[in-house]
PDB file of N, CA, C, O and CB in Angstrom:
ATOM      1  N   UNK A   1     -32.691 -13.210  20.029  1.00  0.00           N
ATOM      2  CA  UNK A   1     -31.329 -13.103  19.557  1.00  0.00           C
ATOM      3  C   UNK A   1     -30.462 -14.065  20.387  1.00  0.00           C
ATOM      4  O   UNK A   1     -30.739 -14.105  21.586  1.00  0.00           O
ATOM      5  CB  UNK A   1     -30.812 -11.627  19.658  1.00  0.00           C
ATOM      6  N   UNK A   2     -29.563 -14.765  19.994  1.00  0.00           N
ATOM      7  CA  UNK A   2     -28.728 -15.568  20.566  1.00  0.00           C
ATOM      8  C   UNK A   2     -27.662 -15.207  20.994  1.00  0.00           C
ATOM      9  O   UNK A   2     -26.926 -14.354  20.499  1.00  0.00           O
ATOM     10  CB  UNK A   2     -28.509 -16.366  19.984  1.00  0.00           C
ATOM     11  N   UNK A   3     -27.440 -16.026  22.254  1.00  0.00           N
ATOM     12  CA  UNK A   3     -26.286 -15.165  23.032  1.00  0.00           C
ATOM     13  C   UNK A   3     -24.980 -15.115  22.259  1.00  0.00           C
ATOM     14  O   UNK A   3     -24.988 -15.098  21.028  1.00  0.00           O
ATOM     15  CB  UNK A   3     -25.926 -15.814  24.513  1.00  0.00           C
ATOM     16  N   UNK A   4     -23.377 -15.082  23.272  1.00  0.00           N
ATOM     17  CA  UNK A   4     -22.465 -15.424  22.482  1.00  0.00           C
ATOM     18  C   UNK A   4     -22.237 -16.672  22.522  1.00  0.00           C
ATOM     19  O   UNK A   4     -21.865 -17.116  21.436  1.00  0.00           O
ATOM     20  CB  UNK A   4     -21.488 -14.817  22.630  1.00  0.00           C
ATOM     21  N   UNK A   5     -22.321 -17.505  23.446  1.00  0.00           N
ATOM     22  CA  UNK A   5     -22.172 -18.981  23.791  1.00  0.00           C
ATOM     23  C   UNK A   5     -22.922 -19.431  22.831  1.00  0.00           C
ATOM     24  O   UNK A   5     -22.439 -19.896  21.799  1.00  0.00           O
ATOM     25  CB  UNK A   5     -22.598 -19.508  25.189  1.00  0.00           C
ATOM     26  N   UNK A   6     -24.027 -19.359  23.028  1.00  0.00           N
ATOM     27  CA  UNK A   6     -25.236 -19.795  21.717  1.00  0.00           C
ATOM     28  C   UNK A   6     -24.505 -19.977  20.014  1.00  0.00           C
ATOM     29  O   UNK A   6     -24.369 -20.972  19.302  1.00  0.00           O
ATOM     30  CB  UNK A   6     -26.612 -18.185  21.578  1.00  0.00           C
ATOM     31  N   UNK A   7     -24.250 -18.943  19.869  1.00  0.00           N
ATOM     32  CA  UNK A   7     -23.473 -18.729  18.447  1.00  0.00           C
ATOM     33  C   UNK A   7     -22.249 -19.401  17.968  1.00  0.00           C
ATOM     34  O   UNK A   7     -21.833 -19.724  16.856  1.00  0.00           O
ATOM     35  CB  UNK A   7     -23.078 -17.446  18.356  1.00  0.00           C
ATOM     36  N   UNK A   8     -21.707 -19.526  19.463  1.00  0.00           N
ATOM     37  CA  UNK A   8     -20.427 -20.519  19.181  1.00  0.00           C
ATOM     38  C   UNK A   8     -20.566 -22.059  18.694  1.00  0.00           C
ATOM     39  O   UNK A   8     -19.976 -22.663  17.798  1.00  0.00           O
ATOM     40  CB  UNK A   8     -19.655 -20.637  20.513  1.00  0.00           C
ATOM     41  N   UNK A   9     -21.878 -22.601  19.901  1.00  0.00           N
ATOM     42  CA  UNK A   9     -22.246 -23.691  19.719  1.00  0.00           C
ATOM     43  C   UNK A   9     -22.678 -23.858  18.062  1.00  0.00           C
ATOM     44  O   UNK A   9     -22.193 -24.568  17.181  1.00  0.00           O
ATOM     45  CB  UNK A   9     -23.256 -23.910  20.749  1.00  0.00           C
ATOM     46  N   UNK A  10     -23.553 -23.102  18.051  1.00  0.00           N
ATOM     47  CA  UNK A  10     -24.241 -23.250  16.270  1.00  0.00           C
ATOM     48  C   UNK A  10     -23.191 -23.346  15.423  1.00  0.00           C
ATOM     49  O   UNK A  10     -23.125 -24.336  14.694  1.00  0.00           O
ATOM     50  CB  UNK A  10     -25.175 -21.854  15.587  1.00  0.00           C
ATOM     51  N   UNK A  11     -22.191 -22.341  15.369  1.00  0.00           N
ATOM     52  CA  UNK A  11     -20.993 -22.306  14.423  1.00  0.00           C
ATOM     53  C   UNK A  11     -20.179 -23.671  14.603  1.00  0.00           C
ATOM     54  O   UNK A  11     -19.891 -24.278  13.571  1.00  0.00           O
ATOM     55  CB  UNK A  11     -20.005 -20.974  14.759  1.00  0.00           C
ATOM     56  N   UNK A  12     -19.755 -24.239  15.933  1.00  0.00           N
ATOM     57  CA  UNK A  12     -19.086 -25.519  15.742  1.00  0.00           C
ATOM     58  C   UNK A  12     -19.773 -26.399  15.372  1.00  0.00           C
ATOM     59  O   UNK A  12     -19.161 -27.076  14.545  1.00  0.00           O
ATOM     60  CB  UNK A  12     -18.513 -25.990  16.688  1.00  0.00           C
ATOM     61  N   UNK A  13     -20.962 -26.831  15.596  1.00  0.00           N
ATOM     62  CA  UNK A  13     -22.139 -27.812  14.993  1.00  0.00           C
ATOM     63  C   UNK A  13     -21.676 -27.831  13.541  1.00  0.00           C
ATOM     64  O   UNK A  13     -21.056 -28.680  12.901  1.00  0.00           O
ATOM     65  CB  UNK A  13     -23.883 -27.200  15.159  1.00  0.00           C
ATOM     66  N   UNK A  14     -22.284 -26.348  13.138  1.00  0.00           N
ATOM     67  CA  UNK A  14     -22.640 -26.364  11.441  1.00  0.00           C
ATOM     68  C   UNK A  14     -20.715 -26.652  10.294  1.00  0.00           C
ATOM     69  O   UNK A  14     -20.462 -26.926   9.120  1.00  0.00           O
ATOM     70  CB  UNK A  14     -23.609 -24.075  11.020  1.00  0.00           C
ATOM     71  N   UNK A  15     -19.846 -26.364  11.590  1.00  0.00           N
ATOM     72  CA  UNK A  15     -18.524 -25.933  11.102  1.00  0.00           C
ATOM     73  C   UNK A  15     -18.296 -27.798  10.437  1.00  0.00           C
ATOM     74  O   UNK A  15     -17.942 -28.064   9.288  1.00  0.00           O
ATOM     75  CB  UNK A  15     -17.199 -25.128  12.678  1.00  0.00           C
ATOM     76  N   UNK A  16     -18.643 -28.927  11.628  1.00  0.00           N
ATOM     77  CA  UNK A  16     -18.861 -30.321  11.770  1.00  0.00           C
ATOM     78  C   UNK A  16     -18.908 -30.625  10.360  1.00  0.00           C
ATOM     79  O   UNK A  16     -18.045 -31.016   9.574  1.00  0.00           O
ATOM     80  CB  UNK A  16     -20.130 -30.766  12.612  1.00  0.00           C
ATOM     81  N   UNK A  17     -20.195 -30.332  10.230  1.00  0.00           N
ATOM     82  CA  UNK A  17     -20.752 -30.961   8.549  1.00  0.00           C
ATOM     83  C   UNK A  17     -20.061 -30.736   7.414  1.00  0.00           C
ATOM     84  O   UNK A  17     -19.968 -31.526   6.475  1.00  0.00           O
ATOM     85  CB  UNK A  17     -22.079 -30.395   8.028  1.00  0.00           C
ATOM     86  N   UNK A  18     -19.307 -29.068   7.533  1.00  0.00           N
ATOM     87  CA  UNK A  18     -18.599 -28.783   6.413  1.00  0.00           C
ATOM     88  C   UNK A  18     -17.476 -29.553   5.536  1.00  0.00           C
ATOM     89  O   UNK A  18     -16.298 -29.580   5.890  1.00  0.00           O
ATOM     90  CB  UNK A  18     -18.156 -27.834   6.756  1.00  0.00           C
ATOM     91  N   UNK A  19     -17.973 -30.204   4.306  1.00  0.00           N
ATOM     92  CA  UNK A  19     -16.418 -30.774   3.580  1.00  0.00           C
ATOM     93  C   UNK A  19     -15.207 -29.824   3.203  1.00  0.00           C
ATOM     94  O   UNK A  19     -13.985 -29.916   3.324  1.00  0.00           O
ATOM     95  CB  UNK A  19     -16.717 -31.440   2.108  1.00  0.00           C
ATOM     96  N   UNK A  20     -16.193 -28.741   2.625  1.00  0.00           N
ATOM     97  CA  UNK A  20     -14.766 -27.930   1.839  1.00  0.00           C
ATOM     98  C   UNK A  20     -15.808 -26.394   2.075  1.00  0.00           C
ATOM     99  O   UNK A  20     -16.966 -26.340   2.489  1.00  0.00           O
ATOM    100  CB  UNK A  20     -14.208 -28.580  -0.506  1.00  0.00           C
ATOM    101  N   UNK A  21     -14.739 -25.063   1.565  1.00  0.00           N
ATOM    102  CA  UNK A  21     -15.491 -24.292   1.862  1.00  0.00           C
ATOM    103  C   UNK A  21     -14.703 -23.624   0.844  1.00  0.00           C
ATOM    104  O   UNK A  21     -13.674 -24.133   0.399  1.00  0.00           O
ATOM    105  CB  UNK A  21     -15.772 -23.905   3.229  1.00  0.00           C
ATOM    106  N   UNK A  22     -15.389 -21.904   0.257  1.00  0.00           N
ATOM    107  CA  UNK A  22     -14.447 -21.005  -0.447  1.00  0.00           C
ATOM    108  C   UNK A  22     -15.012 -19.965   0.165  1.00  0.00           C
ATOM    109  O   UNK A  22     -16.101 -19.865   0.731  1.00  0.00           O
ATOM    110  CB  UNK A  22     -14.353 -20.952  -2.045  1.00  0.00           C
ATOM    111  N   UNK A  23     -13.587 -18.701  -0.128  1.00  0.00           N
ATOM    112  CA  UNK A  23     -14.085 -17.076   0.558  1.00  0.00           C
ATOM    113  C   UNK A  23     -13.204 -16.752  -0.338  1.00  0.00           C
ATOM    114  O   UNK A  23     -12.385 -17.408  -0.983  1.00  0.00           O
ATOM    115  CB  UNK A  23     -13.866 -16.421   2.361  1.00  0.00           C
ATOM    116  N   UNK A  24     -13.596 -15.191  -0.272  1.00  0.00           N
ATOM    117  CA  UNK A  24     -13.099 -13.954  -0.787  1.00  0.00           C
ATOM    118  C   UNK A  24     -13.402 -13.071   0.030  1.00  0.00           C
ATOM    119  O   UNK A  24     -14.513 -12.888   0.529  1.00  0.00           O
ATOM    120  CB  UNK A  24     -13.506 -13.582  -1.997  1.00  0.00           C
ATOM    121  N   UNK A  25     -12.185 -12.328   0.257  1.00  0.00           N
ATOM    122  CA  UNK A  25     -11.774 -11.090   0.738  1.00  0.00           C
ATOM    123  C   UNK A  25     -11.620  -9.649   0.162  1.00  0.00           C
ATOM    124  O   UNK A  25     -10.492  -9.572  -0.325  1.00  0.00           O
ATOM    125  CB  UNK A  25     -10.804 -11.347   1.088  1.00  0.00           C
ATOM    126  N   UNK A  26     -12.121  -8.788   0.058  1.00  0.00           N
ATOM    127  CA  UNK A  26     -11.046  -7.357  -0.403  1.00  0.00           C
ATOM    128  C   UNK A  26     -10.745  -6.577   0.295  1.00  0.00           C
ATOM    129  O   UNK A  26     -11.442  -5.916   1.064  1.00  0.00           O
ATOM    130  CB  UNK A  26     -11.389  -6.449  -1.280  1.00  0.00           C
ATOM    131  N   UNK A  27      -9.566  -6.555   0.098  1.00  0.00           N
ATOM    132  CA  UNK A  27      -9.194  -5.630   1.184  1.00  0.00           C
ATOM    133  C   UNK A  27      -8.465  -3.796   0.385  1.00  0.00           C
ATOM    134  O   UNK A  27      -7.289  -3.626   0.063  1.00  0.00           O
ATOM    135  CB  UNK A  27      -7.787  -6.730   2.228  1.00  0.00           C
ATOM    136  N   UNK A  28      -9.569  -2.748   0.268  1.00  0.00           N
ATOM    137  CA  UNK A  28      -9.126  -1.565   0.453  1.00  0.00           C
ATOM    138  C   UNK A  28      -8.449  -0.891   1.247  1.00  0.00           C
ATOM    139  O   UNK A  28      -9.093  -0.479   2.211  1.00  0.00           O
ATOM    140  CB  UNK A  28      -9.714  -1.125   0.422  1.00  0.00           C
ATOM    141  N   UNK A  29      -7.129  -0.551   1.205  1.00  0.00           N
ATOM    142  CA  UNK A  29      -6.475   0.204   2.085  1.00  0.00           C
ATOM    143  C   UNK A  29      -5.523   1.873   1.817  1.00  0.00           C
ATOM    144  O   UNK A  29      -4.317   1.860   1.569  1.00  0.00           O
ATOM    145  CB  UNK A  29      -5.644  -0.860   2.511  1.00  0.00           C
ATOM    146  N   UNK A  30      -6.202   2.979   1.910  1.00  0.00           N
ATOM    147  CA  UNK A  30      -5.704   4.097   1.624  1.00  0.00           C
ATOM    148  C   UNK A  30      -4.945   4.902   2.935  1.00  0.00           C
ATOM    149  O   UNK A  30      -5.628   5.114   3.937  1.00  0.00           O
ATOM    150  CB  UNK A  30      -6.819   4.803   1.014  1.00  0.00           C
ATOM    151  N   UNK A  31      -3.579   5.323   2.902  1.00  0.00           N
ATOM    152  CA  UNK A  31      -3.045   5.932   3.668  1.00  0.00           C
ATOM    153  C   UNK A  31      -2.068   6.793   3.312  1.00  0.00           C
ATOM    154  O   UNK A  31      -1.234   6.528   2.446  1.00  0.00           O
ATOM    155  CB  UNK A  31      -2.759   5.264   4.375  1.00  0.00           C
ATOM    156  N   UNK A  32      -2.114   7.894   3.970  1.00  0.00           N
ATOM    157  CA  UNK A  32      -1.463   9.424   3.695  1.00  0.00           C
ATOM    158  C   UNK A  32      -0.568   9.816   4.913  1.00  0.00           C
ATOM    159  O   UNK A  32      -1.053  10.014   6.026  1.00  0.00           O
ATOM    160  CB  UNK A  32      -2.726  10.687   3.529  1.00  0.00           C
ATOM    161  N   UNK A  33       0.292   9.881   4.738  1.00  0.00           N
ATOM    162  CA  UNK A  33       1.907  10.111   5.745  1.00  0.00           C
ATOM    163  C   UNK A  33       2.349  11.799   5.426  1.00  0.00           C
ATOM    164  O   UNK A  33       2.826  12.317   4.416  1.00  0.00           O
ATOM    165  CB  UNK A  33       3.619   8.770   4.961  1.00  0.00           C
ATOM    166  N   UNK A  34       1.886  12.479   7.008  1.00  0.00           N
ATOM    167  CA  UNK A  34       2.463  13.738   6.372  1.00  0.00           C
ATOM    168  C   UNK A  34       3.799  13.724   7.146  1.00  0.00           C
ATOM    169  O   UNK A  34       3.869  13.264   8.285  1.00  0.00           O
ATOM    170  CB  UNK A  34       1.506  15.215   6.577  1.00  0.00           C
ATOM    171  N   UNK A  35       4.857  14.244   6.490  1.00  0.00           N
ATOM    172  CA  UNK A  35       6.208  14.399   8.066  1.00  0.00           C
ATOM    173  C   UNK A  35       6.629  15.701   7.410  1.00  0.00           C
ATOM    174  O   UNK A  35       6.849  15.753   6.200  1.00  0.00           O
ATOM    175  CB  UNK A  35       8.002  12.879   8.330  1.00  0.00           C
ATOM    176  N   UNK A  36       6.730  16.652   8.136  1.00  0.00           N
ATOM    177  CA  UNK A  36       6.941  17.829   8.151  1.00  0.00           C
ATOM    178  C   UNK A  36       6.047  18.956   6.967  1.00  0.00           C
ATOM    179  O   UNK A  36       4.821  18.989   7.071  1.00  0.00           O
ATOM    180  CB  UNK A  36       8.365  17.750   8.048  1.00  0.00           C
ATOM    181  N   UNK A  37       6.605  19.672   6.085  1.00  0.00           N
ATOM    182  CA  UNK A  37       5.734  20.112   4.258  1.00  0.00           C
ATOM    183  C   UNK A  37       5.637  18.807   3.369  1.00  0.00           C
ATOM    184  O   UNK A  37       5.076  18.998   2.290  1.00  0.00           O
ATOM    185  CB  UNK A  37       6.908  21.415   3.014  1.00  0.00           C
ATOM    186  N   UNK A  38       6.150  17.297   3.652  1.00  0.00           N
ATOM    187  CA  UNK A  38       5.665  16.343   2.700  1.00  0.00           C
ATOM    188  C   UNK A  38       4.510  15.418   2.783  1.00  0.00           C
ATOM    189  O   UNK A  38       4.606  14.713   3.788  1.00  0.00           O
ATOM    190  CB  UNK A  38       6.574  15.636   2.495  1.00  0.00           C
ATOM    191  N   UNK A  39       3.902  15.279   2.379  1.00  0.00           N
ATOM    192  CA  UNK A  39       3.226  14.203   2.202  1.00  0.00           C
ATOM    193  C   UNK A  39       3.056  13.255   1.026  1.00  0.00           C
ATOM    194  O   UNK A  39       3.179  13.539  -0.165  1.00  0.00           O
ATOM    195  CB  UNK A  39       2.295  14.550   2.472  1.00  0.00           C
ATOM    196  N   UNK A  40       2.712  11.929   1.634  1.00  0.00           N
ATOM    197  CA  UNK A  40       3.342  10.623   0.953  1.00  0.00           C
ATOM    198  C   UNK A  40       1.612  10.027   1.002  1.00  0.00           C
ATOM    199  O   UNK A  40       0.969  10.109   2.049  1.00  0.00           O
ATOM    200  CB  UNK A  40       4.910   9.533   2.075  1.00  0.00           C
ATOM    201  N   UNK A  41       0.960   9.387  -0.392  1.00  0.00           N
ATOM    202  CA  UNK A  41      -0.019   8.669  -0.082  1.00  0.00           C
ATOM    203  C   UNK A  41       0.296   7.305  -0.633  1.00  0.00           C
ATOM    204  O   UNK A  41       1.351   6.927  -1.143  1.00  0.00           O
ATOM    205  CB  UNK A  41      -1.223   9.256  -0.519  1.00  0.00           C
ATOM    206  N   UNK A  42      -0.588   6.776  -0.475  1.00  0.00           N
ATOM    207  CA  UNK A  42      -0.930   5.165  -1.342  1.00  0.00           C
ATOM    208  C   UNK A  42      -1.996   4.554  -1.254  1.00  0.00           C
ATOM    209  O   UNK A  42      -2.679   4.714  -0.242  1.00  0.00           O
ATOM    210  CB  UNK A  42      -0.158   4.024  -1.002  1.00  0.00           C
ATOM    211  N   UNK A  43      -2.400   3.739  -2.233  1.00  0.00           N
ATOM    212  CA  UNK A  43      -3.620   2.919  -2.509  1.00  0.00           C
ATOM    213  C   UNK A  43      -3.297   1.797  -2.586  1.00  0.00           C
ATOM    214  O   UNK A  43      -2.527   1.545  -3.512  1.00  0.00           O
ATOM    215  CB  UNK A  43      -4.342   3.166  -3.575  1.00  0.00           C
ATOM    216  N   UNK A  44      -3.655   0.818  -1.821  1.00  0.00           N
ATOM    217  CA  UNK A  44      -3.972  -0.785  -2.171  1.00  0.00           C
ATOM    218  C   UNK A  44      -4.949  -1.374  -2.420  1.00  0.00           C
ATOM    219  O   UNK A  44      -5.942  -0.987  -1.803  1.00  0.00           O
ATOM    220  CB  UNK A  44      -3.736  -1.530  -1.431  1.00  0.00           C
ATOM    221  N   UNK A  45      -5.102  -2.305  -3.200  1.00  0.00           N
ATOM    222  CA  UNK A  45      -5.875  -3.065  -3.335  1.00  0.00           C
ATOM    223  C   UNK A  45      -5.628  -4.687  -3.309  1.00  0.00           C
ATOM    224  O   UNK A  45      -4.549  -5.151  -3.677  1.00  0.00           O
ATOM    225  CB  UNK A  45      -6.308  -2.612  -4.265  1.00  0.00           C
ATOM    226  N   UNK A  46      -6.655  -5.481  -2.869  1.00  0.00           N
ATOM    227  CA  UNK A  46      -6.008  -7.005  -2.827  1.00  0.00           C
ATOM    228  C   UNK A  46      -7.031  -7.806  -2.670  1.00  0.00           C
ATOM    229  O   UNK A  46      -7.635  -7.379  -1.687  1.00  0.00           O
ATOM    230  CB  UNK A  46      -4.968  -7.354  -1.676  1.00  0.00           C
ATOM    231  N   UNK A  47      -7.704  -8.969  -3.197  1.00  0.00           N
ATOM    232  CA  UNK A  47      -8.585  -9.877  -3.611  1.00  0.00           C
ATOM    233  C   UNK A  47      -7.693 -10.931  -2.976  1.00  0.00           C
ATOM    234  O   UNK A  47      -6.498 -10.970  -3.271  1.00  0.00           O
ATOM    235  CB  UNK A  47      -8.978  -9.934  -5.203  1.00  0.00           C
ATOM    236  N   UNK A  48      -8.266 -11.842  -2.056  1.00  0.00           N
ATOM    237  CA  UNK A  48      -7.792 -12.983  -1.493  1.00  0.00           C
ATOM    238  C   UNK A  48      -8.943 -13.879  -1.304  1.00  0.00           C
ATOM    239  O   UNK A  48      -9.928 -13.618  -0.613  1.00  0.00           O
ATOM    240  CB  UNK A  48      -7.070 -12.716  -0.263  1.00  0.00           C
ATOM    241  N   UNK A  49      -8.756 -14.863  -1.918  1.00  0.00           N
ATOM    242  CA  UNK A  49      -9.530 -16.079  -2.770  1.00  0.00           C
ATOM    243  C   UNK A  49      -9.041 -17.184  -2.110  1.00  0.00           C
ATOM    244  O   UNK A  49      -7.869 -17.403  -2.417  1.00  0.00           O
ATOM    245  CB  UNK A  49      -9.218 -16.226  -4.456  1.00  0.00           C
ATOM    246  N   UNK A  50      -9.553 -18.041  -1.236  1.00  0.00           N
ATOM    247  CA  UNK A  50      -9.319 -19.244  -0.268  1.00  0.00           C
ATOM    248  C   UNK A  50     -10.160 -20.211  -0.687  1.00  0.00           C
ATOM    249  O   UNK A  50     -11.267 -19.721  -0.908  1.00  0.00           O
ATOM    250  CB  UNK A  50      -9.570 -18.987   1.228  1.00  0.00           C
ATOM    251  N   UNK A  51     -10.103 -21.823  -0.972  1.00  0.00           N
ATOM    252  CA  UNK A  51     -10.425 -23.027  -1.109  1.00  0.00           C
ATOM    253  C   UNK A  51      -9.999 -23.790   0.171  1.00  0.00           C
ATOM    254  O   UNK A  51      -8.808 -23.971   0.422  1.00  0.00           O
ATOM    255  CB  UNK A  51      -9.880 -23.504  -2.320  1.00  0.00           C
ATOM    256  N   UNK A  52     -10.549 -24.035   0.616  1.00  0.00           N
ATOM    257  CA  UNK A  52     -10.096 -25.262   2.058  1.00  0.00           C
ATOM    258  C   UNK A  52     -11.084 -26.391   1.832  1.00  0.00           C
ATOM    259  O   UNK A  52     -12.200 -26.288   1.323  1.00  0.00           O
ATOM    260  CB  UNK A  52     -10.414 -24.578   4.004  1.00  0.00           C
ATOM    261  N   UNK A  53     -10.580 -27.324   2.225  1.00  0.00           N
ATOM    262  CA  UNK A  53     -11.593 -28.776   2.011  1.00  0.00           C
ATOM    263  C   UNK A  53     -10.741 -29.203   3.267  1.00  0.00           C
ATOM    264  O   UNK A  53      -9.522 -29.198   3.437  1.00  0.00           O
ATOM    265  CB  UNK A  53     -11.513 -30.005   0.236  1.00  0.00           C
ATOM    266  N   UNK A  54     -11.708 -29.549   4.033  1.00  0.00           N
ATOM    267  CA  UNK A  54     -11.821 -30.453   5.547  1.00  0.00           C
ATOM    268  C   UNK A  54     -11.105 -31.191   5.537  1.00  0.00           C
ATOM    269  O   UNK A  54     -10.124 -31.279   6.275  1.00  0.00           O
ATOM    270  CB  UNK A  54     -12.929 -31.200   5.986  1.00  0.00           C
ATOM    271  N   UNK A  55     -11.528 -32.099   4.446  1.00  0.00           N
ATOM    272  CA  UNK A  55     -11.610 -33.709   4.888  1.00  0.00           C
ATOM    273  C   UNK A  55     -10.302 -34.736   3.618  1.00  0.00           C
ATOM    274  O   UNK A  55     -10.599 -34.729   2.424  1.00  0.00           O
ATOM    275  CB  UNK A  55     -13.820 -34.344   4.550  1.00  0.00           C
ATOM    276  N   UNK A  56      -9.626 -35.131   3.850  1.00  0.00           N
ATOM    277  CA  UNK A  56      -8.934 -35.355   3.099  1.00  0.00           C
ATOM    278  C   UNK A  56      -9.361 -36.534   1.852  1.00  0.00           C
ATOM    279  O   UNK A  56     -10.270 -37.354   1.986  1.00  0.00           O
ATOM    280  CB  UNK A  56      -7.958 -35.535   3.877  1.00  0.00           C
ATOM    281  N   UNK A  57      -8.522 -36.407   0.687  1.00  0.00           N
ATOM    282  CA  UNK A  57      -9.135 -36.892  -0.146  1.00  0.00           C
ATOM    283  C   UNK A  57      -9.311 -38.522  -0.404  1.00  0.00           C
ATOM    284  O   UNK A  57      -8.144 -38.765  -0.711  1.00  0.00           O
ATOM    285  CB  UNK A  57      -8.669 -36.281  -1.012  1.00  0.00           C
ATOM    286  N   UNK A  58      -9.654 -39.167  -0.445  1.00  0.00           N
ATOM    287  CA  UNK A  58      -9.412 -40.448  -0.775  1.00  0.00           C
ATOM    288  C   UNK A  58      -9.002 -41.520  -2.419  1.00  0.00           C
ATOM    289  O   UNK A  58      -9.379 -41.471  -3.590  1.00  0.00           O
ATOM    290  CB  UNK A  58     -10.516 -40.748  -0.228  1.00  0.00           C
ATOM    291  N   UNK A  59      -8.310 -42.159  -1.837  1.00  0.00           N
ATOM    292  CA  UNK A  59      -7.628 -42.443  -3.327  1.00  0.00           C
ATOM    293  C   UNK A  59      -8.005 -44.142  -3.519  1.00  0.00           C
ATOM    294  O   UNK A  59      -7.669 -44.911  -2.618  1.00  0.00           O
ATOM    295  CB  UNK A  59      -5.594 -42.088  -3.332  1.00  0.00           C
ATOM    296  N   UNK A  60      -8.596 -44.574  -4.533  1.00  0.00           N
ATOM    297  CA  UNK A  60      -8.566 -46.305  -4.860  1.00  0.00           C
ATOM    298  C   UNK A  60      -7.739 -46.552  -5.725  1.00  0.00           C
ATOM    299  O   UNK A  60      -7.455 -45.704  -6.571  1.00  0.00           O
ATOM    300  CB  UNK A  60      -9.821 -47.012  -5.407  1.00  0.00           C
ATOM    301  N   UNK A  61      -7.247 -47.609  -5.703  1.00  0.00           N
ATOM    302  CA  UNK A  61      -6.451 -48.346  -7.040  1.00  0.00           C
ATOM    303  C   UNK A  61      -7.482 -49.410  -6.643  1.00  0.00           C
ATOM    304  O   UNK A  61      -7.550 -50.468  -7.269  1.00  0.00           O
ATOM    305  CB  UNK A  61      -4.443 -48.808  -7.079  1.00  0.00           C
TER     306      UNK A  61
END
């Protein structure tokens, strides 16, 4: 198993090569607020969808 140093190194190496990258996230979040006989809940939900590209684009005429 590789240390933490180890892992860092690998990740900046491999991070090097990368042009562009995509992720997705979801994020579930349920929370319930009691203050005194009330209580208050809610549900979230949220999908976060990222495109990054490294390297900038190049243009010819």
């Amino acid at each position: 198993m590789p240390t933490v140093d180890e892992l860092i190194m690998r990740s900046a190496e491999a991070a090097k090569a990368l042009k562009s990258y995509s992720m997705q996230g979801n994020v579930n979040q349920k929370m319930a607020v009691k203050q005194g006989d009330q209580e208050t809940s809610n549900n979230t939900k949220a999908v976060m969808m990222i495109d990054v590209q490294q390297k900038s684009f190049d243009i010819y005429q």
